[in-house]
Residue, then its C-alpha position, 0 to 999 in steps of 0.5 A: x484520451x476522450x476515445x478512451x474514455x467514452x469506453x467508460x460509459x459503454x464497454x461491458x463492465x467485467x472487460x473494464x474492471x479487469x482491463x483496468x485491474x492488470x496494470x495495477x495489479x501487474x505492478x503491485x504482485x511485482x512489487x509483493x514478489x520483491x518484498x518476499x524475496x528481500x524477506x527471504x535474503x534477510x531471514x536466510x542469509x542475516x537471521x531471523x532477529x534481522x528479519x524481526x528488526x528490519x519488520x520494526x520499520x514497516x509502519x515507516x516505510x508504509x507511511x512513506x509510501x502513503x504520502x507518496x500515494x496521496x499526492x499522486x493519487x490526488x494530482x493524476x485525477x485533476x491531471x486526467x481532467x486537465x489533459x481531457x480539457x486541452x489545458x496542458x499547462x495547467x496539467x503541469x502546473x498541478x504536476x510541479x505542486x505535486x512534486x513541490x509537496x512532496x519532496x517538502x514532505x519527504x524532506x520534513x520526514x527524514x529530520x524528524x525520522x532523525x531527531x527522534x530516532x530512539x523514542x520512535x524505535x520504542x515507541x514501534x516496540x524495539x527490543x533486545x538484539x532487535x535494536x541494532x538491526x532495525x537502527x542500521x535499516x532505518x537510518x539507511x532508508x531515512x537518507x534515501x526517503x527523497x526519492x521514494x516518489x509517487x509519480x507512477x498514477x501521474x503518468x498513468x493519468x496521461x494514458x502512458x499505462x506501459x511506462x507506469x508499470x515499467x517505473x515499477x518493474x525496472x526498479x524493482x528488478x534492479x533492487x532484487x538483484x542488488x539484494x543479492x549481491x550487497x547481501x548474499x555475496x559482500x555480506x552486508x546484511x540488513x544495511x546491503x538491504x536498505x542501500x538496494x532499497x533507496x538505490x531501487x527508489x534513486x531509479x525511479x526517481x530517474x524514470x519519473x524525471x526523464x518521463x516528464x522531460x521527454x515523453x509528457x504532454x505536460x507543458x511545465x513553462x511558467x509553473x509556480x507554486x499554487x496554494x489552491x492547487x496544493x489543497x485540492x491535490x491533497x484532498x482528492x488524494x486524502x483517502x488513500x492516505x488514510x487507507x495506506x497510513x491505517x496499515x502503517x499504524x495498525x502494524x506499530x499497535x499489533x508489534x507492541x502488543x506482541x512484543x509485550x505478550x509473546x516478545x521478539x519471536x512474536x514480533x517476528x512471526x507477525x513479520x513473516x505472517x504479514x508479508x504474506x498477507x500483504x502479498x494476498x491483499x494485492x489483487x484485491x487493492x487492484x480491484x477497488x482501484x479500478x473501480x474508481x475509474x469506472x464508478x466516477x465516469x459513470x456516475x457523472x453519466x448518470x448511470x447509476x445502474x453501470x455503477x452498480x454493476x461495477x460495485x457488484x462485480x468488484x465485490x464478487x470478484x474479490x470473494x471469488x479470489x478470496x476464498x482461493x487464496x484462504x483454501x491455500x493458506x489453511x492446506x500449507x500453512x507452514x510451508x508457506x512460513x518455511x519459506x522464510x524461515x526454518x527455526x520450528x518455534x516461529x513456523x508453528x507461532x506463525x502458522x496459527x496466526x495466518x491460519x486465523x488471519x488470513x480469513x480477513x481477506x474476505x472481508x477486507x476487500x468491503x471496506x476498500x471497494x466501499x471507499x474506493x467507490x466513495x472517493x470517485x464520487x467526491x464523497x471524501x467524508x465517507x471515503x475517510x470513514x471506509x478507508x479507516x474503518x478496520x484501523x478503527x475497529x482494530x484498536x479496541x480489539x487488539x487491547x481487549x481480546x489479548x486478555x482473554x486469548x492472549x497471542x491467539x487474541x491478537x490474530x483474532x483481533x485483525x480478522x474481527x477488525x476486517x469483518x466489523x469493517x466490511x459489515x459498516x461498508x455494506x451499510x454505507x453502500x445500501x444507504x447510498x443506493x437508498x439516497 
């Protein structure tokens, strides 16, 4: 651990970040390609009013995997530093209170998910035919929520970076494979999608189990329950809930909206629009991941032009991969639409909206490199306002510009959020570099 860790401060800055991108990103694409191919079963196999139903859900499921984010992020930092120090038991100890926190959150979700099932459909803009859909879905993913853990950053925190990807890719595998079988041949529709969903994260669950009874470090003999624990795991972790949470409650304002503007075909579109762009927003998450690492030991060192060097190479790299992935979507814009659907009305209502959103992917990744740069130097108030600042700036935008520009308005609304974001994040960046 400290060999690897001393690479830190003296390998050249371009092989760290991108060494570092390729387990993060390995898994995340796998996990972009996964939720493409569950969109492709739904819309081909159910309809199109599935695929607009079933997206209703995504604030949720976005949300339960910020939780799980949160405390895994926060506790694989302290175990990282707790493993560094030969204190195996204490690194255990932070790891049971992980686990503690979560599963008492994710317990506290499913009942609440439960009792106000109706006013939280609505509230996310159900509608129509769209209704059926999205409560067949939703009442399946609530029952597995459990096991939608986060322990995969916990593991990678002990240097085991095959096993943190391999608890991604095996679930997943099996979960596409039992798409097509629950959907495409026992013709079970969106609840065949939801039940290889919660089966997907019940394997998971299993691998994090066996790891911390095998293969860990960790001593977990006399672990108890630790408020001060707790607190800290969930403040170090904090941002990246609210960069995952600011998703969540992005999507249930922009499927309000159109619900009310442009209706279930809207809402619908907007499905298809931001399963690709949440595709496009992989690798860029890779790179504010790796960043922390890199700019925290290095910062420590009191090397500050390394840090420096790590922020600029992260921005560069993201422009550089940003401007590709644009020139794609702006050549074929419909034929990356047709790939979920054929109904001509939604490919042309979608296709104009990725046209326009799509340029936020250059400036999205500010604001992430900016915040992820702040949280590894403990500046957790910054790192908030970062980690926020496109939500921020998208809800005033996304009540005003529909009056002027009405569908068109709402696609504008997510690009001006992110280039409004990006400038406060280089703001941010040169105030620091003046301090």
């Amino acid at each position: 651990m400290n060999g690897e860790n001393a690479k830190l401060g003296t390998q050249k800055i371009p092989k760290l970040i991108l060494s570092f991108s390729t387990t993060v990103l390995a898994g995340l694409v796998f996990n972009s390609v996964y939720t493409l191919t569950d969109t492709l079963f739904i819309s081909h196999a159910v309809g199109d009013n599935a695929m607009g139903g079933v997206s209703l859900i995504l604030p949720f499921t976005i949300l339960q995997g910020a939780i799980a984010t949160t405390v895994g992020s926060g506790a694989s930092a302290i175990v990282s530093r707790k493993l560094g120090e030969g204190e195996n038991g204490e690194a255990g100890n932070v790891t049971f209170n992980a686990m503690l926190i979560f599963y008492v959150t994710a317990i506290i979700t499913t009942l609440l998910g439960f009792a106000f099932m109706n006013p939280l459909l609505k509230a996310l803009g159900c509608t129509g035919e769209l209704e059926i859909y999205a409560k067949e879905y939703f009442t399946i993913i609530l029952l597995g929520n459990v096991f939608s853990t986060g322990f995969s950053s916990i593991i990678r925190a002990e240097g085991k970076m095959l096993y943190g990807m391999l608890i991604w890719i095996i679930p997943i595998s099996i979960n596409i494979i039992l798409d097509a079988v629950f959907i495409l041949v026992l013709d079970m529709g969106v609840k065949g999608s939801a039940l290889a969903t919660i089966i997907c994260q019940f394997t998971s669950f299993l691998m994090s189990m066996l790891f911390f009874t095998r293969f860990t470090a960790q001593k977990f003999k006399g672990v108890h329950p630790d408020k001060k624990t707790a607190i800290e795991i969930i403040g170090i972790g904090l941002p990246s809930l609210i960069q995952s949470g600011s998703l969540s409650v992005m999507s249930a304002i922009f499927n309000n909206v159109l619900a009310k503007v442009s209706g279930e075909m809207g809402v619908t579109a907007f499905a298809y629009v931001s399963k690709i762009i949440t595709f496009g927003l992989a690798p860029l998450t890779a790179f504010s991941s790796a960043l922390v690492p890199v700019a925290g030991y290095n910062l420590g060192a009191k090397k500050y032009d390394r840090v420096k060097h790590s922020v600029i190479f992260c921005i560069k790299l993201s422009i550089i991969y940003s401007l590709l992935a644009i020139i794609l979507v702006q050549s074929v814009p419909e034929l990356l639409i047709g790939i979920f659907t054929d109904t001509k009305e939604i490919i042309i209502l979608a296709s104009k909206g990725i046209r326009i959103i799509s340029f936020s992917l250059l400036f999205a990744s500010v604001p992430m490199i900016t915040g992820a740069f702040y949280q590894s130097a403990g500046k957790k108030g910054s790192a908030f306002v970062m980690f926020s600042a496109t939500l921020i700036f998208a809800i005033p935008l996304i009540l005003i510009l529909p009056k002027f520009g009405e569908i068109e308005g709402i696609w504008l609304s997510y690009t001006l959020a992110s280039l409004f974001a990006a400038v406060l994040g280089i703001g941010f960046f040169k105030k620091f570099e003046h301090n």
